[in-house]
Structures are given as structure tokens and as C-alpha cells.
C-alpha positions as CSV (number, residue, x, y, z in Angstrom):
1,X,5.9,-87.5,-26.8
2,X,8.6,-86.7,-29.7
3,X,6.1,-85.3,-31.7
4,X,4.9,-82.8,-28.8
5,X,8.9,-81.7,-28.2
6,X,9.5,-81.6,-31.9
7,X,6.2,-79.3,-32.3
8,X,7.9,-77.1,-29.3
9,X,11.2,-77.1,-30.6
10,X,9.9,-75.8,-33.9
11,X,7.9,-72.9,-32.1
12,X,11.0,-72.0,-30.1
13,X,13.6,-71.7,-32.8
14,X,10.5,-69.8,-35.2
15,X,10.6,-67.4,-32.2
16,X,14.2,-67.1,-32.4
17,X,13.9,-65.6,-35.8
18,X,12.1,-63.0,-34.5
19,X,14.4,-59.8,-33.3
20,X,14.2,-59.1,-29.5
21,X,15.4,-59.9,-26.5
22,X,13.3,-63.1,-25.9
23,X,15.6,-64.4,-28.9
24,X,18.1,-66.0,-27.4
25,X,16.1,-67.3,-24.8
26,X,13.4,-68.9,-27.2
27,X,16.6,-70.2,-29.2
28,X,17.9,-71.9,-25.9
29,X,14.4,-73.6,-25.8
30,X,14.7,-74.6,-29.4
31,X,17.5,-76.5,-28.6
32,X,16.7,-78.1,-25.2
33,X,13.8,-79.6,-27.1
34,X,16.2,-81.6,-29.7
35,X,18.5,-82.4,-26.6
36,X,15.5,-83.7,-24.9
37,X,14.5,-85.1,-28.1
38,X,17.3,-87.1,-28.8
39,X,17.0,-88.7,-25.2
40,X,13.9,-89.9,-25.4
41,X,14.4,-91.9,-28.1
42,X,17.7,-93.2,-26.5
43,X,15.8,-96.5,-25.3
44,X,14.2,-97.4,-28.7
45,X,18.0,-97.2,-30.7
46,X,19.5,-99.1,-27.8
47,X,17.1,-101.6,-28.5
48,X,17.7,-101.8,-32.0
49,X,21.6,-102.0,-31.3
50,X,22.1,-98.3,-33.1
51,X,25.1,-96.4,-31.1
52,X,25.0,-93.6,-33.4
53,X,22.0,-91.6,-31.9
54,X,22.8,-92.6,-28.1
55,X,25.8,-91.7,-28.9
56,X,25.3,-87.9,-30.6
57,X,22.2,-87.8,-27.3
58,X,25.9,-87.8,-24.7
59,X,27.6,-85.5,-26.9
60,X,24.6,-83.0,-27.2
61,X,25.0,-82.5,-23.2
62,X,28.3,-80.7,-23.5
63,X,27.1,-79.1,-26.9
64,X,24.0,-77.9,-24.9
65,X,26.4,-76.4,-22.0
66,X,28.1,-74.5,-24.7
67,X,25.5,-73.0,-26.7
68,X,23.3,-71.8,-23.9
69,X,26.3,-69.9,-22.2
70,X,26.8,-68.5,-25.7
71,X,23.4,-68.2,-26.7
72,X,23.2,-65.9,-23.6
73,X,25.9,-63.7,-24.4
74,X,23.9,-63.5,-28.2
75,X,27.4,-64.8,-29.8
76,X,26.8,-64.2,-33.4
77,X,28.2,-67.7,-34.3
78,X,25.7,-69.4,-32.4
79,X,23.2,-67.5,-33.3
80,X,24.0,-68.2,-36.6
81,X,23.6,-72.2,-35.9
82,X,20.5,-71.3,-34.2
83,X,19.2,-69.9,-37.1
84,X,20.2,-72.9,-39.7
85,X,18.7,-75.4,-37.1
86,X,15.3,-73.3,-37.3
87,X,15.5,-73.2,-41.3
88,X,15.5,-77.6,-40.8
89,X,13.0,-77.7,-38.2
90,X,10.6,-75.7,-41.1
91,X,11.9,-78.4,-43.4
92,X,11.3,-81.3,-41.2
93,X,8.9,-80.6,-38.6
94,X,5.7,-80.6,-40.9
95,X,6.9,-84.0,-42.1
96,X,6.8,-85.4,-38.8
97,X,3.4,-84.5,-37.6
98,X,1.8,-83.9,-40.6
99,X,0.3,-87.9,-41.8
100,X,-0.5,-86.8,-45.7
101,X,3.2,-85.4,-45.6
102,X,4.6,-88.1,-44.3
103,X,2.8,-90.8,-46.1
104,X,3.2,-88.9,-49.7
105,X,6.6,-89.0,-49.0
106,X,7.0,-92.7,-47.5
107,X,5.1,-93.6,-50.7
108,X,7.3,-92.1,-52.9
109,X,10.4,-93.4,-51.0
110,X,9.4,-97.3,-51.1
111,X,7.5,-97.3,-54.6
112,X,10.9,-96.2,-55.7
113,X,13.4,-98.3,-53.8
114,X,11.0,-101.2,-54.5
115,X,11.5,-100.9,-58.5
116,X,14.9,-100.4,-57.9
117,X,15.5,-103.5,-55.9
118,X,13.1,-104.9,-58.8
119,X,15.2,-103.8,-61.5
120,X,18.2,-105.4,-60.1
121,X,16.7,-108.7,-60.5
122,X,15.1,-109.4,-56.8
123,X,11.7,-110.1,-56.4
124,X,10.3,-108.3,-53.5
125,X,6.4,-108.0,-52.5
126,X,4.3,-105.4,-50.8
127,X,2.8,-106.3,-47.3
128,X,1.5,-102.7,-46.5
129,X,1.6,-99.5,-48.0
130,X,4.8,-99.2,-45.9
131,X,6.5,-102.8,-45.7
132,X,8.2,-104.6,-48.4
133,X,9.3,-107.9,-47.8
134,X,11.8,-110.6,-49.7
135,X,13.3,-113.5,-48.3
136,X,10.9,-113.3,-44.7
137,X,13.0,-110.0,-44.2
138,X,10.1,-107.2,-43.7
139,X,11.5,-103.9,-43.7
140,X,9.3,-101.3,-42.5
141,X,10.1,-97.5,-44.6
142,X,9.5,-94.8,-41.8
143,X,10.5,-91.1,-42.3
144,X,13.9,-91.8,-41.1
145,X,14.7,-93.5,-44.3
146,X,13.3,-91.1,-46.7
147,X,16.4,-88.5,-45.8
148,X,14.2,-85.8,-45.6
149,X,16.2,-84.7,-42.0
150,X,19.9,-85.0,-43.7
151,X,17.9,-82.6,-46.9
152,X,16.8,-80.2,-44.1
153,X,19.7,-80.0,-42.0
154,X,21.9,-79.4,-45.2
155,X,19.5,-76.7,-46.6
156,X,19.9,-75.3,-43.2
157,X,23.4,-74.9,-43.2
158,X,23.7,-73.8,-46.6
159,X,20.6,-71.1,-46.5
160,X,23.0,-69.4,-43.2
161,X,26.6,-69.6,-45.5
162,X,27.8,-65.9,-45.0
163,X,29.0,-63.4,-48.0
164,X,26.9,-65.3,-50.4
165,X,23.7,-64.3,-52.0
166,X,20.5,-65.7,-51.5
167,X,20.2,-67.1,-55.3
168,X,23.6,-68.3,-54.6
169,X,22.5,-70.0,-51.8
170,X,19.4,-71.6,-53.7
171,X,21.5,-72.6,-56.8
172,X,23.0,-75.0,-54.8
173,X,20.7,-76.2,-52.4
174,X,18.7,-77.3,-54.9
175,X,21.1,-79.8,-56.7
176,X,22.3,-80.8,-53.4
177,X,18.7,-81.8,-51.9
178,X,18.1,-84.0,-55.3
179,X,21.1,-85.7,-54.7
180,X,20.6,-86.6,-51.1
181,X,17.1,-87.9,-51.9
182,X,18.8,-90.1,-54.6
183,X,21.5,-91.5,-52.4
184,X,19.4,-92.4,-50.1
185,X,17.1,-94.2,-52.1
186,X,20.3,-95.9,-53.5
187,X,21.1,-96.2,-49.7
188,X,17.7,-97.7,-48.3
189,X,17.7,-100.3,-51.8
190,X,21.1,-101.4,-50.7
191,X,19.9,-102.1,-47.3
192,X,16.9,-104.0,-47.8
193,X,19.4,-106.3,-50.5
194,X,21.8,-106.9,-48.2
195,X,19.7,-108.1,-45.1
196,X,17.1,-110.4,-47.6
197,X,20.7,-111.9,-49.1
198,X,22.0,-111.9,-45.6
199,X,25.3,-110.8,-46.7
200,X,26.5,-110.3,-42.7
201,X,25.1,-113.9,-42.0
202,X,28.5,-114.9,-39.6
203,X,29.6,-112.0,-38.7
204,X,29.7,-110.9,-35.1
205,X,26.6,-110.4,-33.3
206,X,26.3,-107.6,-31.1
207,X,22.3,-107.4,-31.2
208,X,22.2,-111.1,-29.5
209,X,19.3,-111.9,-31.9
210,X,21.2,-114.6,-34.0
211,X,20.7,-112.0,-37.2
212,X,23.4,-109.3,-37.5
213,X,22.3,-109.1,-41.2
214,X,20.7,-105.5,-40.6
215,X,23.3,-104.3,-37.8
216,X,26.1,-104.5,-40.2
217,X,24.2,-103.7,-43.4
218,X,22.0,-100.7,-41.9
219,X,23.5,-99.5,-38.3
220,X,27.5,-99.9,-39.4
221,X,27.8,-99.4,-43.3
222,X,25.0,-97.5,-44.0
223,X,25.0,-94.7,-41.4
224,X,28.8,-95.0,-41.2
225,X,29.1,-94.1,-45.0
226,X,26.0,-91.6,-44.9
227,X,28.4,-89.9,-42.4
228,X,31.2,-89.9,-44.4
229,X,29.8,-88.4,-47.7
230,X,28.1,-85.7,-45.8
231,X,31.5,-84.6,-44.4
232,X,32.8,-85.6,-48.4
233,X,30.0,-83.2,-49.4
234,X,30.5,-80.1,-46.9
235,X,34.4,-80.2,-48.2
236,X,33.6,-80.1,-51.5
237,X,30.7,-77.6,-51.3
238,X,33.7,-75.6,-49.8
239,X,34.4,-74.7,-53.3
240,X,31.5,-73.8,-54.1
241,X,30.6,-71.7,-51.4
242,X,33.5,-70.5,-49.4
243,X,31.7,-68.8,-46.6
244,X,30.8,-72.3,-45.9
245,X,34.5,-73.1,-45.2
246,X,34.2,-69.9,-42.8
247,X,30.6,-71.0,-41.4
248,X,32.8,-74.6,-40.3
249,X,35.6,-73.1,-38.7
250,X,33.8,-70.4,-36.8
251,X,31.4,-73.5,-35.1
252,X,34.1,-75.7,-34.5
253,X,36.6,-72.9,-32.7
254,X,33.4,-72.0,-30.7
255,X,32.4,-75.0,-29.3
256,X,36.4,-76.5,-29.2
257,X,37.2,-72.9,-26.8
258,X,33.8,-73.3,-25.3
259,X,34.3,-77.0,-24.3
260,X,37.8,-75.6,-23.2
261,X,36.8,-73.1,-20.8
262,X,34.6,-75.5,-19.2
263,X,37.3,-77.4,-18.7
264,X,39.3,-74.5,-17.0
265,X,36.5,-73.8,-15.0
266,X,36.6,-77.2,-13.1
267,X,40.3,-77.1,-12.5
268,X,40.5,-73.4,-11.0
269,X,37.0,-74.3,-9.5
């Protein structure tokens, strides 16, 4: 089912590139399909104990309200979001449905977080071409853990940074897309250390599994810090690439007025 939405999401928003007035209303689509997206896979991250993605699922029901009503009046701002989403869903989408992509790049992924882990003196083993194991802790590498969705989303924000020039643009994408693929390696390695050394073992147990090893190491520290360095990493691109300072501030004051006037709406309604 997630592959069928993504695969429509990714013909809506291509659509939405395309000048006309079925734009906006093929870029509405886009975006229904990640809302919808993100909901149906609301059940498997409760499951797992991860808040983070139910979590962004309630919040992209307001953020949906928003951008359609501005989507429909062809704000440029969200327009411009529109187009930086379609820009990741090129960057991502293939992964996801195509299997040679996504095995290449699983491969890649755990052949390197398995010599890192290696190199630091642990001695894990190979169960599939997918699964490495130390300590009876088998951790499964799925596209989720190869970054390849913060690279895209990044890239997408950066390729739509107004008053800069496309080279611009691509002299710091790149850099910034090798760095995200490193970190996360570093990330994943760190992961699969802490839960096989049970760092967490003690610690509060939300999951009521009698392990909390992986939901502190993976769902808490991991995805809390990959948070933080992203929003580390958009300040500091700032520098870089002002318009991206502008790009921030003209999202936020949308959807902060757009939430707003929803708000005003109820209490004169």
C-alpha cells in the first residue's frame, strides 16, 4: 500500500512542475499522498514504540489544512515547498520501489557500518545480506537507515533557495549529501553498539518488552540528535546561502498566520 501512494505522490508533485492550472491541484494531491502516507504507517511505529512519526502524521493534518487553502490561492511560498518536496520525491521515490536501488544502497550502507563497528573492536556477523547480528541483537538495515530521505529532503530545500544560482545551489548540495550519508553511517554503527552492549539495560521501559536497549539508543538519542543537527545544519547553511534564511521565514510566517486564521475562523464561526 505505501509503495502505491508514494508512486502517486511522486506523479502528483511531477505534475505540479508542470505550468497550468491543474498545478496546484496536482500539488494538493502530492501532498495528500504523504499525509496519507504517513498514516498508514502510524500502526507499525506505534508498535515499535517510535512517537516521532505518529507524532509528525497529527501535525501534517493542520499542515494539510494550510497548504491546500494556500495551494488554492497558488501562494508562491507554498508553491515553492511544493516544489522542493517534488525535487525529494525524484530523490527518494525510485529508491523505494525500485529493488536494485534499494538493495545497492542497503548493501553499501551495512557493508560499511559493519567494518566500522569492526574496526572499533566488536565482532559482529552477517545473517543475510541485510541483518547483522552481535550479542543475539539482529538488526535488520532497511532504507530508513541508509538516510537517503533526510539527503533528499535537504537537496530539496536547498535546489528551491531563492536569489542563488543553480551552481550555487549544487556547490553545496553536494558536500552536504556526503555528509549526511556519513553521519548516518556513524549514526546506524552507534546504534547497533549500543543495543548489542545494552547500554539502556535499566532504564525505563516504555515498549513493555523487558529491552529498552533500542528505544533509548535508536527511537530517543538517535532521531532526537538527527533532529537536532539538521536544524544545526539549516542555521549554519544560513551563511552560506542566505535565501535559505528567507526560504525559513517565509514557510514558517505562512503556516504560523495560516494556522492563525484557522483559529479565527472557529471563534467568529
Amino acid at each position: 500500500m505505501s509503495g502505491l501512494i508514494i508512486a502517486f505522490a511522486l506523479i502528483a508533485f511531477l505534475l505540479a512542475l508542470v505550468p497550468g492550472p491543474h498545478r496546484k491541484y496536482a500539488a494538493i494531491g502530492g501532498w495528500a499522498c504523504i499525509v496519507l502516507n504517513l498514516f498508514s504507517e502510524v500502526p507499525a511505529f506505534v508498535s515499535e514504540a517510535n512517537f516521532l512519526y505518529p507524532a509528525l502524521a497529527l501535525l501534517s493534518v493542520p499542515f494539510m489544512a494550510v497548504t491546500t487553502k494556500e495551494l488554492l490561492q497558488e501562494n508562491p511560498v507554498a508553491l515553492r515547498l511544493t516544489c522542493s518536496a517534488a525535487i525529494a520525491a525524484v530523490l527518494f521515490v525510485p529508491f523505494a520501489l525500485v529493488p536494485l536501488l534499494s538493495y545497492t544502497l542497503i548493501t553499501a550502507v551495512i557493508s560499511t557500518v559493519f567494518a566500522i563497528v569492526t574496526a572499533l573492536g566488536h565482532q559482529p556477523f552477517m545473517v543475510t545480506w541485510d541483518i547483522m547480528a552481535e550479542h543475539a541483537f539482529y538488526n535488520q538495515i532497511i532504507l530508513g537507515c541508509t538516510g537517503i530521505l533526510a539527503i533528499a529532503l535537504i537537496t530539496g530545500i536547498l535546489a528551491m533557495v531563492p536569489d542563488a544560482t543553480p551552481v550555487r545551489r549544487l556547490a553545496v548540495i553536494l558536500p552536504v549529501a556526503a555528509l549526511l550519508f556519513v553521519l548516518n553511517l556513524i549514526r546506524v554503527a552507534a546504534v547497533f553498539i549500543a543495543v548489542s552492549d545494552q547500554w539502556f539495560t535499566g532504564w525505563p521501559d516504555p515498549t513493555g518488552t523487558g529491552d529498552a536497549n533500542f528505544f533509548w539508543a535508536h527511537n530517543v538519542f538517535a532521531e532526537g540528535l538527527a533532529i537536532l543537527f539538521l536544524l544545526v545544519l539549516i542555521a549554519a547553511l544560513v551563511r552560506v546561502l542566505p535565501g535559505l534564511g528567507t526560504y525559513a521565514r517565509d514557510t514558517a510566517a505562512l503556516y504560523i498566520q495560516g494556522i492563525r486564521s484557522f483559529g479565527d475562523w472557529r471563534k467568529t464561526g
